[in-house]
C-alpha positions in Angstrom: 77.5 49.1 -36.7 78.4 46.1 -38.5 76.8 43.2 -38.9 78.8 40.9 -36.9 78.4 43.8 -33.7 75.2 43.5 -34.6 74.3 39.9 -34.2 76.6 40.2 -30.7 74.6 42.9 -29.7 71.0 40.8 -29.9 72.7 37.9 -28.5 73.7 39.5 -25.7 70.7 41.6 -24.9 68.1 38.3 -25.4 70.7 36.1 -23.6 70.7 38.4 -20.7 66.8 37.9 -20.3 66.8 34.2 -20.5 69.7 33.8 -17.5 67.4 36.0 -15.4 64.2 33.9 -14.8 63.4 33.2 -11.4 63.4 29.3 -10.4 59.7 28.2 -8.9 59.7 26.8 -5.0 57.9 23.4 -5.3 55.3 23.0 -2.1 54.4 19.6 -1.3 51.5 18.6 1.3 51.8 15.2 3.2 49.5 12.0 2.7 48.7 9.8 4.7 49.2 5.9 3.7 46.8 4.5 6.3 46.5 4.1 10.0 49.6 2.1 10.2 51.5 2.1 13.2 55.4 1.1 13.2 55.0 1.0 8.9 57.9 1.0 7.3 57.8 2.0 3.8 60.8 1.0 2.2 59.8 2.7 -1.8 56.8 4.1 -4.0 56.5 3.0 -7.9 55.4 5.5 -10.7 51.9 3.8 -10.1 51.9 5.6 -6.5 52.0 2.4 -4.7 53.5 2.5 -1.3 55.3 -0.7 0.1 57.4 -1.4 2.7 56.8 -3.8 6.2 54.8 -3.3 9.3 53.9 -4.9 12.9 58.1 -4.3 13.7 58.3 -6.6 10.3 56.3 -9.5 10.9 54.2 -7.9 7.6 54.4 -6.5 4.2 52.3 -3.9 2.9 51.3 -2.4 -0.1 49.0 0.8 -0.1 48.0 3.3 -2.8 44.9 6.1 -2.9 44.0 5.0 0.7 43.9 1.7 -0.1 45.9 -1.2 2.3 46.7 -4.5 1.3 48.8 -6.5 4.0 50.4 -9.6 3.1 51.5 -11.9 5.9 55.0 -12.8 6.3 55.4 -16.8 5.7 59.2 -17.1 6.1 61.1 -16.6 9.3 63.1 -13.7 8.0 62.2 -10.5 6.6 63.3 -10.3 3.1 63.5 -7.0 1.0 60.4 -5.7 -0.7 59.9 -4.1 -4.2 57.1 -3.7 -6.3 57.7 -2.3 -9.6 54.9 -0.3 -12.1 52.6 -3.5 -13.1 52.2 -4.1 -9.1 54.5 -7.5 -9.2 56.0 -7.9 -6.1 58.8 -9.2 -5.2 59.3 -10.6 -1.4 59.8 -14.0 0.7 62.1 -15.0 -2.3 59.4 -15.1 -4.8 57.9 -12.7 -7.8 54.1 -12.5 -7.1 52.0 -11.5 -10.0 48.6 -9.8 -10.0 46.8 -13.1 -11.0 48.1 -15.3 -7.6 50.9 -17.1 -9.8 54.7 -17.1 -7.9 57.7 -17.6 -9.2 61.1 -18.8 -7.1 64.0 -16.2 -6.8 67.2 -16.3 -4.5 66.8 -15.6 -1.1 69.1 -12.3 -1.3 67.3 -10.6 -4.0 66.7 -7.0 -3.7 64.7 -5.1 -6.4 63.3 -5.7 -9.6 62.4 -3.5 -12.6 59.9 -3.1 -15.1 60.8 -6.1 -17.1 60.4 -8.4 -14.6 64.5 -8.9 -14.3 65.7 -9.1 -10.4 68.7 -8.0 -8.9 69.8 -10.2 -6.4 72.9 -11.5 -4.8 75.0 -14.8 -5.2 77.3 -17.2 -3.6 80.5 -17.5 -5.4 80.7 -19.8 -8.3 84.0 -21.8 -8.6 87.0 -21.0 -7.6 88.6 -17.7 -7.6 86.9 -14.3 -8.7 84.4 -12.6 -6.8 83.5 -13.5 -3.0 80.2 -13.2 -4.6 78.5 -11.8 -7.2 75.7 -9.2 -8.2 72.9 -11.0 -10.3 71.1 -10.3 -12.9 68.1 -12.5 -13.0 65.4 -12.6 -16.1 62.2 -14.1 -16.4 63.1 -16.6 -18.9 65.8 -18.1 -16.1 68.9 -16.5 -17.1 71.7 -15.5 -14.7 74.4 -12.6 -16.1 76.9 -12.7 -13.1 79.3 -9.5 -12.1 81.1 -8.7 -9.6 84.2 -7.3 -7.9 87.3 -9.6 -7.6 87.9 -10.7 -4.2 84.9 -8.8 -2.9 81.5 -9.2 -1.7 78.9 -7.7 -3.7 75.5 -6.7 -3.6 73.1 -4.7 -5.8 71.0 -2.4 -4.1 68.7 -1.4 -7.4 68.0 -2.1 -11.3 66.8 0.2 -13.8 64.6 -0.8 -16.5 67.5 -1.8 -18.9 69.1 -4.0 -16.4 72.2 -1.7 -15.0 72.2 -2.4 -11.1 73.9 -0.2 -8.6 75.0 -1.3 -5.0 78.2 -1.3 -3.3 81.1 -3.9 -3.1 83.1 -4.9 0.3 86.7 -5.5 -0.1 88.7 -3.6 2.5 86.0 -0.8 2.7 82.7 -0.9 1.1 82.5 1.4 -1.8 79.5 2.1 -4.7 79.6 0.1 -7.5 77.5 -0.7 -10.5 76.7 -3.2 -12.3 75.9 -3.5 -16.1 76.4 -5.9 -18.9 77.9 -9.1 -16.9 81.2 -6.0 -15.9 81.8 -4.0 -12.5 82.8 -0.6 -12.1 83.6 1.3 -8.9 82.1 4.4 -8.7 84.1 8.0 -8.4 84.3 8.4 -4.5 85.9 11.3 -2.5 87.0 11.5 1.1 87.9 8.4 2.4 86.6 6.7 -0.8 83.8 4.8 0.7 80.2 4.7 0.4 76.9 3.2 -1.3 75.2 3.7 -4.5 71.4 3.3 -3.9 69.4 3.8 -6.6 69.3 4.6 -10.4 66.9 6.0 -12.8 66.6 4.6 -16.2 69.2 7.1 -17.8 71.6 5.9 -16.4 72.5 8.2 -13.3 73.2 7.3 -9.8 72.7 8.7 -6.3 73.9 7.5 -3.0 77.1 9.0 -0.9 80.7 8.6 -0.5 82.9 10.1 2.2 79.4 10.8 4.0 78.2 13.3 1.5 75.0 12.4 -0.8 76.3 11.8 -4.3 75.1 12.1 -7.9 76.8 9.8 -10.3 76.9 9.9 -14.1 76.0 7.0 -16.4 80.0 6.3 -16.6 80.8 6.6 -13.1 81.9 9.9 -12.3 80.8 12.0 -9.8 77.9 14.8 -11.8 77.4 16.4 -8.6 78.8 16.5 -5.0 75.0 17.1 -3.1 77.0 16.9 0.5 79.3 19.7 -0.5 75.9 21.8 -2.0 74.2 20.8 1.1 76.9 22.4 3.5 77.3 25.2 1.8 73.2 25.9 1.5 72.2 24.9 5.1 75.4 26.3 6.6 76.1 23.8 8.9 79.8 24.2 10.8 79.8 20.5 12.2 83.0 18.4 11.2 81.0 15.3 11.2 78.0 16.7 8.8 76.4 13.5 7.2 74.4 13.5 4.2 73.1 10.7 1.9 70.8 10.4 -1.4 68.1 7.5 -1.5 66.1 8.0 -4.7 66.2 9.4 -8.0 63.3 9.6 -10.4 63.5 9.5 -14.4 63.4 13.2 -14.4 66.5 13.4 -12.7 65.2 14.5 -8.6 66.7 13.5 -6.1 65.9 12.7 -2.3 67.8 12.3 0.9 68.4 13.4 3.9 71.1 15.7 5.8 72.5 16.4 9.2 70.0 14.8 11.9 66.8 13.8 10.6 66.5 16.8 8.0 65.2 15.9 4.4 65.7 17.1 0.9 64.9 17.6 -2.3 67.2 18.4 -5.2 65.3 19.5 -8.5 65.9 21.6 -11.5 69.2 22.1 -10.2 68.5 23.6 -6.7 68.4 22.4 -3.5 65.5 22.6 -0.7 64.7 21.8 2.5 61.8 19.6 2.8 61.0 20.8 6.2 60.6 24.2 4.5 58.4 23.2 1.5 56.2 20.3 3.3 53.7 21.1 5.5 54.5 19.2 8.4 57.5 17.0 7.2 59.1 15.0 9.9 60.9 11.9 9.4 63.2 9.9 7.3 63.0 10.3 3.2 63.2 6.9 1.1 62.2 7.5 -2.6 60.7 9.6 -5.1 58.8 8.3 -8.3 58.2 10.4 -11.6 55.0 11.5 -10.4 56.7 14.0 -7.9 55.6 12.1 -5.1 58.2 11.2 -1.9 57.7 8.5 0.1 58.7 9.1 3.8 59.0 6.7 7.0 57.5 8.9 9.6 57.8 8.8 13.7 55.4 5.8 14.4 54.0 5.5 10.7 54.6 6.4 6.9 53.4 9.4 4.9 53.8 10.4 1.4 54.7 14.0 0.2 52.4 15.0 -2.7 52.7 18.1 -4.3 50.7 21.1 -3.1 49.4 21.9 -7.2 51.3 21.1 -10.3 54.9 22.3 -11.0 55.1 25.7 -12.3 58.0 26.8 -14.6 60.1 29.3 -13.7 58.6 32.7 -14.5 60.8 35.5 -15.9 61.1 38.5 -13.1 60.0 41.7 -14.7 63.4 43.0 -15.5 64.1 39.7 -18.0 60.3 41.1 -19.4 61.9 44.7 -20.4 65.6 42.9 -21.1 63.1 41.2 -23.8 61.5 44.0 -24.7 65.1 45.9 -25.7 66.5 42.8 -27.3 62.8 43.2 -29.5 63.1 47.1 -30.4 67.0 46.2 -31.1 65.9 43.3 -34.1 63.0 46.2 -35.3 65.8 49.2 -36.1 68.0 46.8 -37.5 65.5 45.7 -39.7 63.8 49.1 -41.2 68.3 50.7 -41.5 68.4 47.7 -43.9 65.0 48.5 -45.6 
């Protein structure tokens, strides 16, 4: 046998072992935020804070570790709520630090990241352009403006290096981000509309177009068609199946929800069905963070989705083991023919 054969031989026969490792089903438990009726949780941060409005939105709340902090709405309209790793808040068109201090942002702000920078939405400036434009906002007081021509836009999230990702409205509303002061319109099947609504700090995407959850890559095309996956997996035959994504996390998961009122999760490349790996999931999924943990607005209050023990790599199934084995014996002969 030569030695090229050779080297194709052991590739072949260790490759084969590696492809045949069976992919571990994540289990999650549920978690109860507080006795909250009519919460609303709208997010969770990597800190495992909890946030979102409550009493049909006349309050904001904050909860982590059993642990509620309600905050009473001062304005007379509810405003969007985010609170990013360091526990600022953002609501009632002001950042709220930990030690009391406030500081003004527009009205139509949306989320902020862990920088402090807000993304927020603003009336057109001059004439021409935009009908508005997407916002970048910084601590220090600077404003990078982008937008759409002759649309309306609005972020919908900000990653930590200041790329937002929303949707634009100009004859159809369609995903969009937002990076660097320029707009780009998402890749979009179907009838080309949709919503990007949120992204992780790599860069990629998640939202839906044509009513099926999307996965966007850092440049804007379409990584993976979730709705499509989702179809095929749960095998539903209705013409008007709906999916969406709401949150990513920084190690690339993915939550949503599919059909009528069923959730998922899409991890390691595979898709499940959260009502089959979370004991007693019922309800409407909103984010995940990068501790694992979902965050899930259930009938009459919100719950979060821990998992059941820690993530467990894929094992090899006993076959890869004596694929292995072979690939081991074949390196041993080779060696002692050449000795």
């Amino acid at each position: 046998m030569s030695s090229i054969r050779r080297s194709l031989f052991m590739s072949m026969v260790l490759f084969s072992g590696v492809i045949t490792c069976a992919q571990a089903i994540p289990r999650y438990v549920a978690s109860s935020l507080h006795d909250m009726p009519n919460a609303m949780v709208d997010g969770i941060n990597n800190a495992g804070q909890a946030f979102g409005t409550m009493h049909e939105g006349r309050d904001y709340f904050v909860a982590s570790n059993g642990v509620l902090n309600i905050f009473r709405r001062q304005v007379g309209i509810v405003t969007s709520i985010d609170v990013n790793d360091a526990g600022v808040m953002l609501y009632e068109k002001k950042l709220r630090y930990a030690d009391g201090s406030t500081v003004d942002v527009p009205e139509d702000s949306y989320a902020i990241n862990n920088h402090g920078q807000v993304a927020a939405s603003l009336g057109r400036v001059g004439a021409g352009g935009p009908n508005n434009y997407a916002a970048l906002i910084s601590p220090g007081g600077g404003t990078l403006l982008a937008g759409i021509d002759r649309a309306w836009n609005h972020p919908m999230d900000i990653n930590d290096h200041g790329v937002m990702v929303g949707y634009s409205i100009r004859r159809g509303t369609f995903p969009t981000m937002y990076a660097n002061g320029q707009s780009r319109l998402l890749e979009t099947f179907g009838d080309g509309e949709g919503y990007a609504r949120a992204i992780n700090n790599h860069g990629f995407a998640v939202g839906e177009t044509g009513g099926y959850a999307a996965l966007w890559n850092p440049d804007g095309s379409l990584l993976v068609n979730l709705g499509e996956m989702l179809k095929a997996r749960f095998g539903s035959d209705d013409p008007d199946f709906y999916s969406t994504a709401y949150g990513i996390n920084n190690v690339g998961e993915v939550v949503g929800e599919y059909g009528r009122f069923n959730g998922f999760l899409y991890s390691g490349g595979e898709l499940y069905d959260l009502g089959e790996i979370a004991s007693g999931f019922t309800g409407a999924v909103v984010d995940i963070n990068d501790q694992h943990q979902i965050a899930v607005r259930g009938w009459g209050s919100s719950y979060v989705l821990n998992l059941a023990g820690p993530l467990v790599q894929p094992v090899p199934e006993p076959s890869t083991y004596m694929l292995l084995l072979a690939g081991l014996l074949a390196l041993a002969l080779l060696r002692r023919r050449k000795g």
